[in-house]
N, C-alpha and C positions, 0 to 999 in steps of 0.2 A: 346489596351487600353480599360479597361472597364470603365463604369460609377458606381459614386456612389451618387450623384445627388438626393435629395428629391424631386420628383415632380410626377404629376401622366405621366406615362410614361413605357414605357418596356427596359432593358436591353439592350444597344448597344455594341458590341464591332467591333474593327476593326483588321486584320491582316494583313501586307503585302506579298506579293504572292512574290517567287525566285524561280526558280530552284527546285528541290525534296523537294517540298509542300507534297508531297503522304507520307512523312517521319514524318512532322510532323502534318496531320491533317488524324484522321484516317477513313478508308475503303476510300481510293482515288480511283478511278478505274482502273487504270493498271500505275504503277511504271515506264514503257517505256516511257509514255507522260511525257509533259515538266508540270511543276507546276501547269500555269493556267490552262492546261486541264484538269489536276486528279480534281483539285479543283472543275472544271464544270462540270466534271462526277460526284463529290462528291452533288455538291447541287441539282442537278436535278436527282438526283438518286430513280428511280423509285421503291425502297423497302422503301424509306421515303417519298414520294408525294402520294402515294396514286396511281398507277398507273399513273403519270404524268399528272392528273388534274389542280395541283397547281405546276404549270412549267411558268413561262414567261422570254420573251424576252425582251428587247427595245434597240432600234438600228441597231438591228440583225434581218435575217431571218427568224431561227431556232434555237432551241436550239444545234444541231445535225449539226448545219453549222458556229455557236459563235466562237467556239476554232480559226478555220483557217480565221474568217472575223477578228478577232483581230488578226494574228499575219500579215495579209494582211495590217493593221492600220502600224502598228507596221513596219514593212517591207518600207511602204508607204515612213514613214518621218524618214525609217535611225534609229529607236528607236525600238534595239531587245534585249537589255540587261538591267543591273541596273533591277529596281522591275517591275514585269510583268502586278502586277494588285491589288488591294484590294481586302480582304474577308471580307467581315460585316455578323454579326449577328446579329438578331434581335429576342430577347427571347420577351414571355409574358407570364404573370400568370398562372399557369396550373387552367382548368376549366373556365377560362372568355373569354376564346374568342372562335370563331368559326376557323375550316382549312380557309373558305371561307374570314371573316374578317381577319386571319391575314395576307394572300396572296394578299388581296386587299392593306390591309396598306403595305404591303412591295413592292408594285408597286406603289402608290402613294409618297412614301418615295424614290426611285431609281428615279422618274422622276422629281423630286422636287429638289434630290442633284446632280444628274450625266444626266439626260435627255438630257439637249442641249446640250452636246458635250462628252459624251462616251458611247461607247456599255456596255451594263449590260444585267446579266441572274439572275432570282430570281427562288428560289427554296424553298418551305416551307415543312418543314419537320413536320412528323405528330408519328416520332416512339417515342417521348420522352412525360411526362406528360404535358411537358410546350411546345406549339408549339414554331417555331422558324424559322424564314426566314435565308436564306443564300443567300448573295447577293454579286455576282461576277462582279466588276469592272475594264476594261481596264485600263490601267495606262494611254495610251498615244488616245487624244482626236483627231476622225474621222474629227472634225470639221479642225483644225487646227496644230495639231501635240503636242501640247503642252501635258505634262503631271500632270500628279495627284499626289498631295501632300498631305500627311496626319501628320497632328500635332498639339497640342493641342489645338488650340485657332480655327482651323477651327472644331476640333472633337466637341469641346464644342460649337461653334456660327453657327455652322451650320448641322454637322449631328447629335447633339445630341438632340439639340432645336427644327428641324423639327420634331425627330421621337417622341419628348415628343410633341409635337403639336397634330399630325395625334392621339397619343394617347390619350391625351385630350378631342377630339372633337367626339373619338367614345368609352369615358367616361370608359376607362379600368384603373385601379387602378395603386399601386406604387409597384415596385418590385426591393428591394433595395440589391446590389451585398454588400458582405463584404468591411468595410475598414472606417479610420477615420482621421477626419483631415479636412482645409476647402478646396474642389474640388477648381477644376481651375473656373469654373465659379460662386462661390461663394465669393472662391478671387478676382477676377475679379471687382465682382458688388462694394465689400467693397472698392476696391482700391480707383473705380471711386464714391464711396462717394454715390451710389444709396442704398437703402434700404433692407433689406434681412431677411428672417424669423430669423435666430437665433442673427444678428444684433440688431431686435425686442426684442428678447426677453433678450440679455446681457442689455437693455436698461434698461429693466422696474425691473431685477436684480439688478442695480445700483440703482434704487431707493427705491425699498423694501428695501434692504440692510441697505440703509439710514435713514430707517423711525424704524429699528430694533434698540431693545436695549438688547434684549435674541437672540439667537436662536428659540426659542419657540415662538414669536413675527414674525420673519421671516417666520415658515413655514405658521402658522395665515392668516397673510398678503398674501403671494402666494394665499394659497387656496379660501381666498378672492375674488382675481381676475382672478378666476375659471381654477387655473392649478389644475394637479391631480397630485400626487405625487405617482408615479408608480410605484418604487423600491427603498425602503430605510429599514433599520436596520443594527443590529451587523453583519448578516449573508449575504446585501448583498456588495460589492465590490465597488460597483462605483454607486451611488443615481442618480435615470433618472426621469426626468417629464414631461409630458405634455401638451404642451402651448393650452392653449384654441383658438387661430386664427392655429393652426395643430392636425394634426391627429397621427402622433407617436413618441414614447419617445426617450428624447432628455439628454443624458448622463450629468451631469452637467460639469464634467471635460472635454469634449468634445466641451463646449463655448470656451475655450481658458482660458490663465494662469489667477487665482484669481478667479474662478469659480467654483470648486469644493468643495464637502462639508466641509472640511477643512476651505479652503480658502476664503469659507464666512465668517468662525464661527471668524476668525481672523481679518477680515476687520472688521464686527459688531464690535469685541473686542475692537479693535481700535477706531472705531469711540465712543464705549462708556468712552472709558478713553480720549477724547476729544482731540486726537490728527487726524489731518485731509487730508486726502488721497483720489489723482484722482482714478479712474474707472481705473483698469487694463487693458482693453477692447488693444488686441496688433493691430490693426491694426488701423489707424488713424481716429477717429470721424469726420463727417463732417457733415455740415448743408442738410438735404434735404428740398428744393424749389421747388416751381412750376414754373417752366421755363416762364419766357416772362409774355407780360402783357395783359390781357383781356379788359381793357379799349376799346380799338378800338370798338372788338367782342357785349361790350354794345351796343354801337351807331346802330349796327345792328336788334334791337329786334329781337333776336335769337327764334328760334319756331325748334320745336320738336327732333329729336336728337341732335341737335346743341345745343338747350336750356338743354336738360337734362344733359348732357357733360357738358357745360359749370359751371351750379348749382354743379355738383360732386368732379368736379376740385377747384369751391371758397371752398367748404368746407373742402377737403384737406388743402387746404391754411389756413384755421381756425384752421384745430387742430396741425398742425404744429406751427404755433403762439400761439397755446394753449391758443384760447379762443373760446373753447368748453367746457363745462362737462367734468369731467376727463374717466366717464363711455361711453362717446358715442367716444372717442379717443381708449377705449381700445376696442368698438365694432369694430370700423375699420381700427384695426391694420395689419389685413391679407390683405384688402384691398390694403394698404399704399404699398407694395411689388406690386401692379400691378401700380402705376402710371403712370408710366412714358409711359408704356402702350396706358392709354388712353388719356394721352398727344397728342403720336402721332394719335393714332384715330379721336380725335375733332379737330388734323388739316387737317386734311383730308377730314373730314368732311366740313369745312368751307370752307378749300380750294376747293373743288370741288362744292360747294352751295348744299350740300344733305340735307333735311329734314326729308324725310319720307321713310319708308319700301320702296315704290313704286319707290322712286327717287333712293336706291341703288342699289334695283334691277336691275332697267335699269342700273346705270352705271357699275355694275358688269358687265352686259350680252353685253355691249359693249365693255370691257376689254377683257371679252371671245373670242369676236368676234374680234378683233383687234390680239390679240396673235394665233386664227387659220389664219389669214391671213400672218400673219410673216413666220409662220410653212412653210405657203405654199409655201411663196415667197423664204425662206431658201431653200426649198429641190429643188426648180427649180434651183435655182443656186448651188449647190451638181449637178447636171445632167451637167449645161452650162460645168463644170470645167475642163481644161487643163491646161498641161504643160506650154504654154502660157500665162495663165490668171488664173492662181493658186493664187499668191500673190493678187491679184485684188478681187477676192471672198474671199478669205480669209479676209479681210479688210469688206466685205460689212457683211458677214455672221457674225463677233463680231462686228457690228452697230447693226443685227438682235439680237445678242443673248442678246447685254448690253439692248435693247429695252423689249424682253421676260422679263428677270431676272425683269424689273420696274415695267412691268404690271403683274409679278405672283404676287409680293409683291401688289401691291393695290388690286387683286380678294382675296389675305388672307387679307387683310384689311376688305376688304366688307365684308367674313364670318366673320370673327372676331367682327365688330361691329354685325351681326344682334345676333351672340352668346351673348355678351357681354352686347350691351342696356338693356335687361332685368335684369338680374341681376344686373344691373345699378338700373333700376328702384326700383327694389325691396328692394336694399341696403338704398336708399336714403329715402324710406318712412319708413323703420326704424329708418332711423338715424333721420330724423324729428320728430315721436313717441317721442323716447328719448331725442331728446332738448325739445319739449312739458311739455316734464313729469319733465327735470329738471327746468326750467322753474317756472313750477309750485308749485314744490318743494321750489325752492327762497324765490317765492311770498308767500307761507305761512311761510317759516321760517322767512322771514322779518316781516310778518303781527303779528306773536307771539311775536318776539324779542320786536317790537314795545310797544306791550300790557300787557307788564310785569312792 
């Protein structure tokens, strides 16, 4: 399954491993090994690494000893048939990244989805223009026996999420696979009624639409509120534009039914002969809120991150109630797609009483230090285990791993805010500019109306 996902991120896809893999994934290394081996020949294959520079393990010895310690997994709990293993890929842009960077992110991405409980070999290939990891997972988990599933709501909330993360944060661009329609995790957000760039923008559609009496009125108004109109005439096919809170064009017949250049020109029609019509929009509108109430959070005299959070989130709340400027709503419309985001940051924030840089860092570097001690205490008991006391470690080791899994997500909290605050800050002294300026605006248009 590939992605087709707007976001800055790299190419993921997944395969399942059976049986003569060497058939369908080519140059496998020898056709007599069983599937997951070709495959692990195939990704550490030392005429695309580079001489086996950009080769890793995790969970495993070697790469040279992987094949027989999984199927030793495998053997273990009774589990040698059904799928043997996943193959993920992991492309990026040709020219933006380094062997070094993408071999990095594809060990941090293996240890993030498969680390506490399967063996994985990472392989970054260097023969194509676009580098590309190949990343070979056991089916069946060392920890506990249990196996790996793959389908669509884990591909989308979690290995696709992490590797557009890792992508994110070492600022590599968008590399978008063929294909059209709304993804699963863009269905998804719509379902659940959260907000979503093209959501955004059938929005503000609906109401330009509204405000048209021409066609010629409508594109006006767009390019008013600073879209680009990218592809349009007799000669071309399908009219795409460019929402000013994104960076690439956005097919209009591709929002969904009653969006296409037709099927404006017909709503407008309509609503000029005064006959009057809902927003086509096929997936159900919902109200987005700002969860919960901050009242308490006042009583607090909130100071420095928590205070800045906090000021970010009332003013969501403002222009969602739409009593803002109509121009400082549509400054932070791209915004509006991250909320819920820092929803959960500022309670995280609170929850744990952080302030300042100083106070995350510490609680980062104890979360650090709290998840090597888990490591350590897991792999002593990996060593204690017997036939005897199998079930019994097994039982203590998923208390270890449910405890790991709590504390990776608060150290990506911690990066996240220190990423995050700034461009917090820096959004919000805009957006105060701009109430300023309308503001000011007001008071002289009132001061005229007055004096006339």
């Amino acid at each position: 399954m590939g992605g087709n996902q707007k976001n800055i991120m790299a190419i993921t896809k997944v395969y399942a491993i059976t049986k003569n893999l060497w058939y369908t994934v080519s140059y496998a290394a020898d056709e007599k090994k069983t599937g997951l081996d070709g495959v692990i020949e195939y990704a550490v294959n030392p005429n695309k690494t580079e001489q086996r520079l950009f080769e890793a393990c995790i969970n495993c010895q070697s790469k040279e000893t992987a094949y027989s310690e999984m199927q030793e997994v495998k053997e273990r709990w009774g589990k040698t048939d059904g799928i043997l293993g996943y193959h993920f890929i992991q492309s990026f842009k040709p020219g933006e990244t380094t062997p070094a960077q993408a071999h990095t992110i594809g060990i941090e991405f293996a240890k993030l989805c498969f680390g506490d409980r399967f063996q994985v070999v990472i392989g970054t290939h260097l023969d194509e223009k676009h580098l590309h990891n190949h990343i070979v997972v056991n089916s069946v988990s060392f920890v506990d026996g249990g196996k790996y599933h793959s389908f669509p709501a884990s591909y989308y909330n979690k290995i696709r999420l992490t590797s557009d993360r890792l992508c994110e944060e070492n600022n590599l661009s968008v590399v978008v696979p063929k294909g059209k329609g709304l993804h699963y995790a863009e269905w998804k957000a719509c379902k659940e009624g959260k907000p979503t760039l093209r959501g955004q923008m059938r929005e503000e559609l609906d109401e330009i639409i509204k405000a048209s009496y021409t066609m010629k009125d409508f594109w006006r108004i767009l390019e008013q509120r600073q879209y680009i109109i990218h592809r349009r005439g007799e000669t071309i096919k399908h009219t795409s534009i460019i929402p000013p809170f994104g960076k690439r064009a956005v097919r209009l017949d591709n929002l969904g039914k009653g969006y296409s250049e037709q099927d404006i020109f017909e709503r407008i029609k309509t609503n000029r002969n005064g006959i009057r019509t809902a927003a086509p929009t096929e997936l159900p509108k919902k109200q987005y809120t700002v969860k919960g109430s901050f009242t308490h959070a006042k009583r607090k005299k909130l100071k420095g991150f928590q205070a800045l959070y906090f000021r970010y989130l009332y003013l969501f709340k403002k222009i969602r109630r739409k009593q803002t400027p109509q121009r400082l709503s549509f400054f932070m419309r791209e915004e509006l797609i991250k909320l819920e985001r820092y929803q959960r940051q500022f309670k995280f924030l609170v929850a744990n009483n952080v302030e300042t840089g100083a106070e995350l860092s510490s609680l980062q570097q104890s979360k650090e230090d709290e998840m090597e001690r888990l490591v350590q205490r897991r792999k002593q008991l990996y060593e204690e285990r017997t036939d005897e006391n199998c079930e019994e470690i097994k039982e203590k080791t998923n208390e270890i791993n449910a405890e790991l899994s709590a504390l990776r997500c608060e150290v990506r909290l911690c990066k996240a805010i220190f990423k995050d605050a700034y461009r917090i800050s820096e959004k919000k002294r805009q957006a105060d500019e701009l109430q300023k300026q309308a503001d000011k605006e007001r008071i002289e248009y009132e001061h005229k109306r007055r004096s006339r």
